[in-house]
N, C-alpha and C positions, 0 to 999 in steps of 0.2 A: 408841146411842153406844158404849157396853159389846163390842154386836157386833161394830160397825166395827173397834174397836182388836184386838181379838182375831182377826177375820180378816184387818188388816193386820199383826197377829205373826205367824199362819199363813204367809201368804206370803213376807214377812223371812222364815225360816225355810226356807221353801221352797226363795227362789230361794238362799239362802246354799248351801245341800244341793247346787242345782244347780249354781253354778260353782265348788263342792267336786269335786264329782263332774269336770267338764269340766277343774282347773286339774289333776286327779291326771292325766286323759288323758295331758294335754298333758307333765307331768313324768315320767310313767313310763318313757318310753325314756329320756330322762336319765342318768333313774335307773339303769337296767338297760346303760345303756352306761359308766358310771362303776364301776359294781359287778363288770360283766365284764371290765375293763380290769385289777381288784385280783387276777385270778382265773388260775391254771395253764390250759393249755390243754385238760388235760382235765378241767378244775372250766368251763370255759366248757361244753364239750356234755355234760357231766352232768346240767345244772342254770343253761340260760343264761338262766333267768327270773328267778332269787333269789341269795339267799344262799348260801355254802358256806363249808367249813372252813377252805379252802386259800388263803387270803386272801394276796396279797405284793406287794411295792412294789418288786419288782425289776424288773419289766415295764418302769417307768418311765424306770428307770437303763436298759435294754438299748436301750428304743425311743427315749430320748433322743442314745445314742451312736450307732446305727445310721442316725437321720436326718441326721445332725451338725450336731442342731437351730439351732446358734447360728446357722450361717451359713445356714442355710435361712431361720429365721424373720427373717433382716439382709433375705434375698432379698425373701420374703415381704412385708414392712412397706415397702422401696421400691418397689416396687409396687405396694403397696395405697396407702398414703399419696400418691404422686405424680399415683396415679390421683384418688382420690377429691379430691383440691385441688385439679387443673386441672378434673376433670368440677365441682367445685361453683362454682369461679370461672365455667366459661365457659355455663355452661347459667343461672347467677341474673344472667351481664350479658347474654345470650340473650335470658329472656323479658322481663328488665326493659325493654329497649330493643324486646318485641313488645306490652308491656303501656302504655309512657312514650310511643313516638315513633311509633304507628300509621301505617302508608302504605296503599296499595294492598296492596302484597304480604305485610302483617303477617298476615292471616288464612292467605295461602297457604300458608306459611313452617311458623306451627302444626300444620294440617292434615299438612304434611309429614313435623315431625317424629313424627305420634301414627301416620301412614301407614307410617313407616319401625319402629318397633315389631310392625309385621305380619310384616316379613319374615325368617324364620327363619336364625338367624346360620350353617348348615351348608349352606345354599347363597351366603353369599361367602366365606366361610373359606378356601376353598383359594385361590381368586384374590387374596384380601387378602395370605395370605401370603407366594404365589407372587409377586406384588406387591415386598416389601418387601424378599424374597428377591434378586431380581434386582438390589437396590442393595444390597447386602450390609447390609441393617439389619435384621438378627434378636436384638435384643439385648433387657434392660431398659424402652431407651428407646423403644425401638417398640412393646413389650409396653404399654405407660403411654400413649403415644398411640393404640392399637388400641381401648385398654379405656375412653378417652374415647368416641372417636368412635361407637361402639357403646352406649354406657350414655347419652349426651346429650340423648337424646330424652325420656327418662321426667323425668328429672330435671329438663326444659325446661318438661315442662308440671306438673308440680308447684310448679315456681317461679311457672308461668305464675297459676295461681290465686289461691297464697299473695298474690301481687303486686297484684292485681285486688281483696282484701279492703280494702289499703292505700289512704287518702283521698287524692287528689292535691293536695288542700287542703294537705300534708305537705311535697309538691316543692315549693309553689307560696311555703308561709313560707319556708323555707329559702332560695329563690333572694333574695328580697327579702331575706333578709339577708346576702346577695352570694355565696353558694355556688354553687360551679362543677356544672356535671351530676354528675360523676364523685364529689364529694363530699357530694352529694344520694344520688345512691344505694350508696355507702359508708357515711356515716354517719348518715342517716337512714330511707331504705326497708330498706336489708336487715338491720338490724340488729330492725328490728317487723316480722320473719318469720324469727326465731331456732328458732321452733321446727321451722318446714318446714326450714332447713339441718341443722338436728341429724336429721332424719327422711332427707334427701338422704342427709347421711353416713352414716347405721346401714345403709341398705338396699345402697348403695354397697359400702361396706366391708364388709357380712357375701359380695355376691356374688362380688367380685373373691379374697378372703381364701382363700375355699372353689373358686375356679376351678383346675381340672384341663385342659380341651379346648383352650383358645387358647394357654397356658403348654405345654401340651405341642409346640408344631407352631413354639413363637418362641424361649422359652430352655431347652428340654430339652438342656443340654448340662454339664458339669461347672462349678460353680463360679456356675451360677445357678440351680440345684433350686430351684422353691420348694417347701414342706412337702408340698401335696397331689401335687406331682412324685416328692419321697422318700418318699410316704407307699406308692406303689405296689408298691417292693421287696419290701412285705410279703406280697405274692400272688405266686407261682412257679406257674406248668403244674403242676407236682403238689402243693403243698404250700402251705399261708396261716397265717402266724402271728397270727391275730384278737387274742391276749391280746396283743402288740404293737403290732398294728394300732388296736385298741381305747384303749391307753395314749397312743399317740400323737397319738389321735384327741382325746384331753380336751384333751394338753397344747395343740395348736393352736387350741381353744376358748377357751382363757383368754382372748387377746387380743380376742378380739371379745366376751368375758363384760363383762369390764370396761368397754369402749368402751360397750356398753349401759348399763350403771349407770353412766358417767359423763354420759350423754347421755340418759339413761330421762324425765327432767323436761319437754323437749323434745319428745320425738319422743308423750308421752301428752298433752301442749298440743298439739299439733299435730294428733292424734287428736279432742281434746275440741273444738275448732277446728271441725273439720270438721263434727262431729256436730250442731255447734248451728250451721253455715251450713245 
């Protein structure tokens, strides 16, 4: 008995060690992109692993002014937000109605969407845009229906699951107590799969938040930069100001840092969810 507990502290022990060791991995660039942000441009290639002397907090005020963060990050969050609320409305009444109201062509439908997930977005890009171009809709609001149509698929069949776990025994009181469809799956199914939507949105909003390729080719134009659009000024043909680059790169972090910790509850149920289906 003696042994057992002692070679179950061993390993406690052990695996603590180990996802010590895997969590510093995983934090060390972090780490080291936060520390080079603090840092003059020649304390960055002095010593762009660690610490240094020349530590300042001016980087932040320059690359704050340079990107004129305000109206970037206004840019930024209508975008992101318009995106990730139509993509989570329209992909969880999607699969609820592939999971609730099965036909013939509900399996097809599936398949299609996890089909369309194969196809690499730089071979429609230029037709899509040239597309949208030809009716003069290069704007925001195009940008927000681009970045649905394109992200719907994953987020369909992850609804698709979640939904599949839910009893239909669920719909079936609800109706009996006169609830219309629409209020069946308002406020009974989707509400017992809170955690796959907090998981929709994290993954949603970190892709779109962080997109450069499709934002460059629809509002690359004054007055609708978004951040990763401003962020490019900081690389010229001869010359890259990284300790700007760097600063600017935190400040654009925060919003998606937070949205994680406000949504972390979720999206690790959702996680744990998984692991014991």
């Amino acid at each position: 008995m003696k042994n057992l507990l002692k070679n179950q502290k061993w390993n406690s022990l052990l695996y603590g060690v180990l996802a010590a060791l895997v969590a510093l991995v995983w934090v060390y660039p972090f780490v080291i992109v936060v520390v080079n942000s603090l840092k003059t441009k020649r304390g960055i290639f002095s010593n762009p692993l660690w610490f240094t002397h020349d530590f300042t907090v001016d980087n932040f005020v320059t690359a704050y002014q340079a990107l004129d963060f305000t109206h970037s990050f206004v840019n930024s969050l209508l975008i992101t937000v318009g995106s990730v609320v139509l993509i989570t409305a329209v992909s969880a009444a999607a699969a609820y109605a592939l999971t609730r109201h099965q036909v013939k062509m509900s399996s097809f439908v599936y398949y299609l969407c996890a089909a369309t997930m194969l196809v690499p977005f730089q071979s429609i890009m230029i037709p899509l845009v040239s597309m949208f171009g030809s009716m003069n809709f290069l704007n925001r609001t195009a940008l927000i229906l681009m970045n649905t149509g394109l992200s719907v698929s994953l987020s369909v069949i992850l609804y698709y699951g979640a939904f599949q776990g839910v009893p239909k025994s669920m719909d079936e009181a609800a109706k009996l107590d006169g609830a219309s469809s629409f209020r069946v799956f308002a406020d009974v199914v989707l509400p017992a799969v809170n955690p796959m939507t907090g998981t929709v949105i994290i993954l949603n909003a970190m892709k779109l938040w962080n997109d450069y390729l499709l934002p460059s080719l629809v509002v690359n134009k004054n007055g609708m930069y978004t951040i990763p659009l401003k962020m490019y000024m900081f690389f010229g043909e001869t010359n890259s100001e990284w300790q700007l680059a760097l600063a600017g790169l935190v400040l654009s972090m925060i919003p998606i840092i937070i949205l994680f910790l406000l949504l972390q509850k979720q999206v690790m149920s959702s996680v744990t969810e998984g692991a014991i289906k």
